[in-house]
C-alpha positions in Angstrom: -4.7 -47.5 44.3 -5.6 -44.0 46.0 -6.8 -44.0 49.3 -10.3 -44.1 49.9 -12.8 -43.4 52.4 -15.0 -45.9 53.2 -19.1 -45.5 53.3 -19.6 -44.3 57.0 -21.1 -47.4 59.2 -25.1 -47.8 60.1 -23.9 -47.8 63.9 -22.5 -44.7 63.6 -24.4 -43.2 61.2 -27.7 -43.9 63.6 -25.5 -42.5 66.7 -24.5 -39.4 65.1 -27.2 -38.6 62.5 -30.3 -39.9 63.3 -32.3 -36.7 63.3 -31.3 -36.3 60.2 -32.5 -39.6 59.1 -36.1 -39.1 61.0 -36.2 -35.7 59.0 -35.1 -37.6 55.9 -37.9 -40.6 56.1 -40.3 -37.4 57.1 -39.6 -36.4 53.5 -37.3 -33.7 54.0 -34.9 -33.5 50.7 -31.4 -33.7 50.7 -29.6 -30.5 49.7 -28.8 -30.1 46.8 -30.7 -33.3 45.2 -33.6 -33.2 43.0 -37.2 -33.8 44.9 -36.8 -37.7 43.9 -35.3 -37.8 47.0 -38.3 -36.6 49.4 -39.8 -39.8 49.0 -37.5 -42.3 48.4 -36.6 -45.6 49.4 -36.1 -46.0 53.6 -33.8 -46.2 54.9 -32.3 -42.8 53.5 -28.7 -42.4 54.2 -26.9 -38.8 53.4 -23.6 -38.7 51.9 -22.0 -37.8 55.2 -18.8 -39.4 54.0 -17.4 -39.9 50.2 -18.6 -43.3 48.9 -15.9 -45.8 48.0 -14.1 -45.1 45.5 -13.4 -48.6 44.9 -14.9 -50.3 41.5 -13.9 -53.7 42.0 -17.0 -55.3 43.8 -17.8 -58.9 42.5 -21.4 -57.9 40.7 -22.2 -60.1 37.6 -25.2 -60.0 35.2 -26.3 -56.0 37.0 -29.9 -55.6 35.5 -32.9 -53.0 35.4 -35.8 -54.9 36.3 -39.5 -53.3 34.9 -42.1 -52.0 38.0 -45.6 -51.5 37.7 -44.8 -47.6 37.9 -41.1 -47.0 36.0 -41.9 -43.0 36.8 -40.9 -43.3 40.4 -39.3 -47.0 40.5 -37.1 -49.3 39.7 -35.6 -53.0 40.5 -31.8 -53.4 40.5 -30.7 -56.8 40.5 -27.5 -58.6 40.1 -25.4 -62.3 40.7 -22.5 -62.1 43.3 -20.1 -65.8 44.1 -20.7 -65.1 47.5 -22.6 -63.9 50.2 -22.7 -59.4 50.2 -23.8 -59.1 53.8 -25.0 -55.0 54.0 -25.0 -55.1 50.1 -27.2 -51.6 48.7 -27.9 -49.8 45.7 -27.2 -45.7 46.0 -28.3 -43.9 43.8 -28.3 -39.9 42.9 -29.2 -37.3 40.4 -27.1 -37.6 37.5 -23.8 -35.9 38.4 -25.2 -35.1 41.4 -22.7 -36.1 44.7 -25.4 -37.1 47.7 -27.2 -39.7 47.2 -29.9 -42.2 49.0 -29.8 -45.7 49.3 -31.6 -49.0 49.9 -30.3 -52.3 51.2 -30.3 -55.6 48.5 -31.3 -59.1 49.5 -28.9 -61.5 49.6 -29.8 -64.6 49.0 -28.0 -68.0 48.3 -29.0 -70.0 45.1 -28.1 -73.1 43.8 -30.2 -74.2 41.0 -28.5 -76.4 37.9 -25.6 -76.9 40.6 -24.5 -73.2 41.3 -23.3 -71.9 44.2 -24.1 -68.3 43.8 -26.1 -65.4 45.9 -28.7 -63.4 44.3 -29.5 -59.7 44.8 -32.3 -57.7 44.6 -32.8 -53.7 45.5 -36.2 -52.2 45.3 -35.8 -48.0 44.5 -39.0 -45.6 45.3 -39.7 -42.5 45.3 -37.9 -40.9 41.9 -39.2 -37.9 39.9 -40.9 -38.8 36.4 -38.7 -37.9 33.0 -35.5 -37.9 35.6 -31.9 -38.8 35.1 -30.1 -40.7 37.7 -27.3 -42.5 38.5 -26.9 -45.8 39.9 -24.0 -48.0 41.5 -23.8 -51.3 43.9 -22.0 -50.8 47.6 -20.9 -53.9 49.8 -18.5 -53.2 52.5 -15.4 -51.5 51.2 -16.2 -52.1 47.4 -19.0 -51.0 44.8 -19.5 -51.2 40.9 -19.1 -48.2 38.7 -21.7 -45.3 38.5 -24.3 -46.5 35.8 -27.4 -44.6 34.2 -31.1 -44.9 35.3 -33.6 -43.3 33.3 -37.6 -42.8 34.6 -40.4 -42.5 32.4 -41.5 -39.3 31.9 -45.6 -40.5 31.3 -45.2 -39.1 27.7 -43.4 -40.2 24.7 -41.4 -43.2 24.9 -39.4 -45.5 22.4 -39.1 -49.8 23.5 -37.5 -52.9 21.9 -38.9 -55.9 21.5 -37.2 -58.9 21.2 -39.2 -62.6 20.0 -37.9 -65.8 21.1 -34.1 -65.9 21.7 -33.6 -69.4 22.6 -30.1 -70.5 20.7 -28.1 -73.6 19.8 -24.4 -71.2 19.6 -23.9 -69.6 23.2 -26.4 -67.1 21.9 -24.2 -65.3 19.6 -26.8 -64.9 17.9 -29.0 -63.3 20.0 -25.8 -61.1 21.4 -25.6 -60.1 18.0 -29.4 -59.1 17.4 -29.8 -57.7 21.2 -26.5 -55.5 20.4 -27.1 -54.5 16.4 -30.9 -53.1 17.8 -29.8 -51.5 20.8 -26.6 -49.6 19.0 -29.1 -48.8 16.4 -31.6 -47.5 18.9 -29.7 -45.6 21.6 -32.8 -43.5 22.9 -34.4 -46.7 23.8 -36.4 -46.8 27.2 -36.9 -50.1 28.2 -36.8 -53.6 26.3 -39.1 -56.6 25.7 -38.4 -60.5 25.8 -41.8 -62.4 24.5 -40.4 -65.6 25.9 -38.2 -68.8 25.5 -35.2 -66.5 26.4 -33.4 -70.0 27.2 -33.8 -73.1 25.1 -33.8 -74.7 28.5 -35.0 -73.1 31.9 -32.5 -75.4 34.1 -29.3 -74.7 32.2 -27.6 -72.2 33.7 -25.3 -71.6 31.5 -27.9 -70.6 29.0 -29.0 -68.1 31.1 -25.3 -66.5 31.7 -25.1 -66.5 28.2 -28.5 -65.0 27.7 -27.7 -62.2 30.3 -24.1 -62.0 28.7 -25.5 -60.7 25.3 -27.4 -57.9 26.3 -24.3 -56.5 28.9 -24.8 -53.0 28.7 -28.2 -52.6 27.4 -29.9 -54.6 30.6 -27.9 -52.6 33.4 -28.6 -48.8 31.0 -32.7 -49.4 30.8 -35.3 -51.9 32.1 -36.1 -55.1 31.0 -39.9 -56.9 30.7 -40.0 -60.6 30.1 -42.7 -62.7 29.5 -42.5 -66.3 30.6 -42.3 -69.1 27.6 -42.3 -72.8 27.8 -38.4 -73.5 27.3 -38.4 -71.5 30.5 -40.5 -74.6 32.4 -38.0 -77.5 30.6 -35.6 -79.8 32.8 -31.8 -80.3 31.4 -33.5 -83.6 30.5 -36.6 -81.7 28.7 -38.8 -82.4 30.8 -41.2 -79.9 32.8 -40.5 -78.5 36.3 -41.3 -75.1 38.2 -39.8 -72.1 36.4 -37.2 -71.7 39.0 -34.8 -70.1 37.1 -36.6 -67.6 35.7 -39.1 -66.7 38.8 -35.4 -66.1 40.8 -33.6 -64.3 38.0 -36.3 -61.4 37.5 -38.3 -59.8 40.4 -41.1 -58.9 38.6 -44.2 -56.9 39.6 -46.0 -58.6 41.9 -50.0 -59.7 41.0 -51.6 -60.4 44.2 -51.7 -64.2 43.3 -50.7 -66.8 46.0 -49.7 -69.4 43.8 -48.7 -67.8 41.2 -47.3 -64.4 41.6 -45.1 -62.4 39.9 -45.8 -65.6 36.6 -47.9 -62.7 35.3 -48.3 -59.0 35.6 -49.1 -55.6 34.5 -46.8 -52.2 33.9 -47.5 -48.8 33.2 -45.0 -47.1 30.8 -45.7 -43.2 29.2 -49.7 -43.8 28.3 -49.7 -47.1 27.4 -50.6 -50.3 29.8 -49.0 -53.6 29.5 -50.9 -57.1 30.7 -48.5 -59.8 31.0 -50.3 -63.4 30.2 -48.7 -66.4 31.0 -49.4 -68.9 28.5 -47.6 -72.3 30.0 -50.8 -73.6 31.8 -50.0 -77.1 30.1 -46.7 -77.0 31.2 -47.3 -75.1 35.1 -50.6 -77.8 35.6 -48.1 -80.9 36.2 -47.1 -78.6 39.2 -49.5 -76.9 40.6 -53.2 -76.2 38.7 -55.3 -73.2 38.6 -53.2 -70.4 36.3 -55.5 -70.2 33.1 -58.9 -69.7 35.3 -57.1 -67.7 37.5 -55.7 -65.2 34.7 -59.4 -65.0 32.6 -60.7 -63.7 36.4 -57.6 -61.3 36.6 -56.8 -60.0 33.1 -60.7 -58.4 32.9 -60.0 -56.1 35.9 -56.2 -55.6 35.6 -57.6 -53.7 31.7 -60.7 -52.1 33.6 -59.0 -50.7 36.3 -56.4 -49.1 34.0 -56.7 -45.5 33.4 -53.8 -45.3 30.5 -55.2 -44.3 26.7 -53.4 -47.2 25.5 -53.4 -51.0 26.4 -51.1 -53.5 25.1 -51.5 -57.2 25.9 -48.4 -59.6 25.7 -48.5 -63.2 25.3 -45.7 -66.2 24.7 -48.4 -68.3 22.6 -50.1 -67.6 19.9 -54.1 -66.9 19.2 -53.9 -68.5 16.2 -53.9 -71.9 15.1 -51.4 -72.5 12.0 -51.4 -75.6 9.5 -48.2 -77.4 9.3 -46.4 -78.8 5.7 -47.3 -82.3 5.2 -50.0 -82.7 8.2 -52.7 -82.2 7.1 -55.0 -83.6 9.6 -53.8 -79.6 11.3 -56.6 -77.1 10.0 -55.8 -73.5 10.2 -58.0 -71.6 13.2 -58.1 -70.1 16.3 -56.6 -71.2 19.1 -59.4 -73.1 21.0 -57.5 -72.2 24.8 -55.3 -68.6 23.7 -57.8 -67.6 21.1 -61.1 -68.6 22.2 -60.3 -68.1 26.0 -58.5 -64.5 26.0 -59.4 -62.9 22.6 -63.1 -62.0 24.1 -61.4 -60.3 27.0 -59.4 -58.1 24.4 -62.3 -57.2 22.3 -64.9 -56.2 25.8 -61.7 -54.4 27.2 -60.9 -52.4 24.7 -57.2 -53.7 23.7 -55.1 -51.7 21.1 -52.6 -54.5 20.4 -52.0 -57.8 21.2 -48.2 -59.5 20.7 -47.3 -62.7 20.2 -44.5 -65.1 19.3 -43.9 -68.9 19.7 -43.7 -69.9 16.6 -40.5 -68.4 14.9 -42.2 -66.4 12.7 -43.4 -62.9 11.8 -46.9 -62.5 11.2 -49.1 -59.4 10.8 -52.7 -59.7 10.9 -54.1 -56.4 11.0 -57.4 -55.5 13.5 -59.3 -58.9 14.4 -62.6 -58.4 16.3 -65.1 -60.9 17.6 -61.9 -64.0 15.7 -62.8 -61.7 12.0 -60.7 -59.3 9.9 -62.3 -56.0 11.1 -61.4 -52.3 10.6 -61.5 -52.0 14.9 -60.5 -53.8 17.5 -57.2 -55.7 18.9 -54.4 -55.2 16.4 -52.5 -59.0 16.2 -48.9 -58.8 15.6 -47.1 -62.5 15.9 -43.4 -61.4 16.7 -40.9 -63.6 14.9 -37.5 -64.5 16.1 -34.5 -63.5 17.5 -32.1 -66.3 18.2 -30.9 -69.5 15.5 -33.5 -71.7 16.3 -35.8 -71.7 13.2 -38.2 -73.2 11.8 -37.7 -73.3 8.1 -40.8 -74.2 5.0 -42.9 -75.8 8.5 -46.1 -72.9 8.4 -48.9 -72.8 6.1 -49.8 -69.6 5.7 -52.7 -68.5 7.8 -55.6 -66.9 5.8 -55.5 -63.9 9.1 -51.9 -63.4 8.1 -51.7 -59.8 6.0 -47.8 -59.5 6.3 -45.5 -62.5 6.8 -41.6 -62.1 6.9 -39.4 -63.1 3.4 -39.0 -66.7 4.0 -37.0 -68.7 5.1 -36.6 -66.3 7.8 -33.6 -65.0 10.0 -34.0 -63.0 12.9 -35.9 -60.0 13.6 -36.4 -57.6 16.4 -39.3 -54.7 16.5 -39.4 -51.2 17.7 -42.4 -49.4 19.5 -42.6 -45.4 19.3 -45.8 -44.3 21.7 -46.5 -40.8 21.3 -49.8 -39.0 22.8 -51.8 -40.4 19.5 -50.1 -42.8 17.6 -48.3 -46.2 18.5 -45.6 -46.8 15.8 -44.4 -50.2 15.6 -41.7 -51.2 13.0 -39.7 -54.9 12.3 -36.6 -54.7 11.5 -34.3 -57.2 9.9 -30.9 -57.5 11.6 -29.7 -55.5 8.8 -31.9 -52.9 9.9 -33.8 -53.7 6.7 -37.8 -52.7 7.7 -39.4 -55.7 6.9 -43.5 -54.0 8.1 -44.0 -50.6 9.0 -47.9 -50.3 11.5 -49.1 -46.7 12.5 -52.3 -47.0 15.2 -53.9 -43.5 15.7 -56.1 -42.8 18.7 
């Protein structure tokens, strides 16, 4: 192995430089960088020395994390088997050489019998429609340089993935998370609408999970949405989403007992509300998240300034009939539905997603719970991992487009462009299965 020079220390560095660092966190830019620097991150660090040049560092599972603003942030996160003490994230202009960094947690988890540290780096201050780079530092060692891209608060391209929960080591969902994102390289960030596990505790599932979308999740940012598999014990019962509240540092919402279990984002022109539907499951805990969302989901929309709003949901609005029970009458969900679907319609909502159910539904504009030519657009998102749900749904007399049956997996695209929102499902064949065009 060559030589290396190793990152210059934060005693020294403060002894030797810290005018420089004043003038930095003043928001003086770094020579030779783009303005993202002015403003980023403290503490700021100049390239004084070459980084390592080492590439072994022990960083599993590195992933983009969505923030409320992705044109001047991000969240880097990754797993580590032991403690990374001074661990940061640097980061510079794409082929740039000086860079500015910010220090990670580091912080020891042992959930489902690990004994792992968790990391987490917060980045500020980047230019909109930017291209970085990004890369992990502890000690002597660091990961390879890796992309970041920031929105540019234009046009923008996302992938949305339905339930992914498997039965096969999520091959499956490796397969449809891979097919979509080799098929859809300009992608800017990517969608989970819950159960991403089949069960929250396993931690295996979630290694497998994080395993199929290698590449993808460490290249552009990643928005989940909590489900209920996410809340199951290894011996299916309920418990506090620990797993997945630890695994993604998501925006926070100004809730005390809840935060972060919902929240809001900001990507090009469109706004995204983040509803967590697992009251049922969250209320054997701790009670309070269903009145508390109706309060916050009314000003999160007003407040937002975006031409667009999106609302994204792990349950369903609608009520579906189920083959041979027939004491189950189609209709609208009397908590989802009835509770949240006013809210969309007084708040102006463009499109509201859903999944749950295993199944791809489109039902067109619904206003006021009828078929309308205005109002919230319903899409129910399908699925994306081998856990199906064959010949159980009675059609829904909302549904206008429903999947070929029995279904496989699916996975959907969303263009946003200054007037239109383009939202297509593909089959994992790339097959278009529904093709919806909103104008505005």
């Amino acid at each position: 192995m060559k030589d290396i020079q190793r990152p210059i220390s934060r005693r020294k560095f403060l002894t030797i430089a810290g005018s420089a660092l004043a003038a930095l966190a003043g928001g003086c830019a770094l020579s030779g960088t783009p303005a993202a620097v002015e403003n980023a991150a403290k503490p700021l660090r100049k390239a004084v020395k070459t980084l390592t040049g080492d590439t072994s560092l022990d960083a599993d599972y590195i992933r983009q994390i969505i923030t409320k603003d992705s044109q001047t942030s991000r969240t880097i996160m990754w797993h580590s088997p032991y403690e990374q003490d001074g661990a940061e994230v640097v980061w510079r202009a794409a082929g740039g050489e000086e860079y500015v960094s910010v220090p990670a947690s580091n912080e020891h988890y042992t959930d489902d019998g690990q004994d792992i540290y968790l990391h987490s780096a917060h980045i500020e201050g980047l230019s909109k429609g930017a291209s970085y780079e990004y890369r992990i530092i502890a000690k002597d060692s660091g990961t390879e340089w890796m992309p970041l891209k920031t929105d540019s608060g234009k046009s923008f391209k996302a992938l949305i993935f339905p339930d992914t929960q498997c039965s096969d080591g999520y091959v499956t969902w490796r397969d449809v998370a891979q097919d979509a994102w080799k098929r859809n390289p300009d992608t800017d960030f990517f969608i989970n609408m819950g159960d991403l596990v089949d069960n929250g505790e396993d931690h295996n599932q979630w290694n497998q999970w994080l395993t199929g979308v290698d590449g993808m999740i460490s290249s552009i940012p990643f928005a989940p949405i909590m489900g209920n598999h996410e809340t199951y014990t290894l011996d299916w019962k309920t418990r506090w989403p620990e797993a997945y509240l630890k695994l993604f540092d998501l925006p926070e919402n100004g809730s005390r007992e809840f935060n972060r279990h919902y929240y809001s984002y900001d990507y090009g022109d469109v706004h995204f509300a983040v509803v967590n539907t697992q009251w049922d499951e969250l209320n054997d805990f701790k009670e309070g998240i269903y009145d508390e969302q109706l309060e916050w989901l009314p000003k999160d929309l007003a407040a937002s300034k975006k031409k667009w709003k999106i609302v994204l949901l792990h349950r369903d609005v609608l009520r579906y009939g189920i083959k041979k029970r027939p004491e189950r009458i189609p209709g609208i969900s009397e908590d989802v539905g009835r509770g949240f679907m006013p809210i969309f319609d007084k708040y102006g909502v463009d499109v509201v997603l859903t999944a749950h159910l295993h199944t791809y539904r489109n039902r067109g504009h619904l206003y006021n719970f009828e078929p309308s030519s205005h109002g919230p657009y319903y899409i129910l998102t399908g699925v994306a991992g081998n856990v199906r749900y064959p010949d159980l749904w009675i059609d829904h007399p909302l549904d206008k487009t429903v999947a070929p049956q029995p279904e496989t997996d699916n996975y959907l695209t969303l263009e946003a462009s200054e007037n239109t929102l383009h939202f297509q499902c593909f089959l994992p064949d790339g097959t278009i299965i529904d093709d919806v065009t909103l104008r505005k």
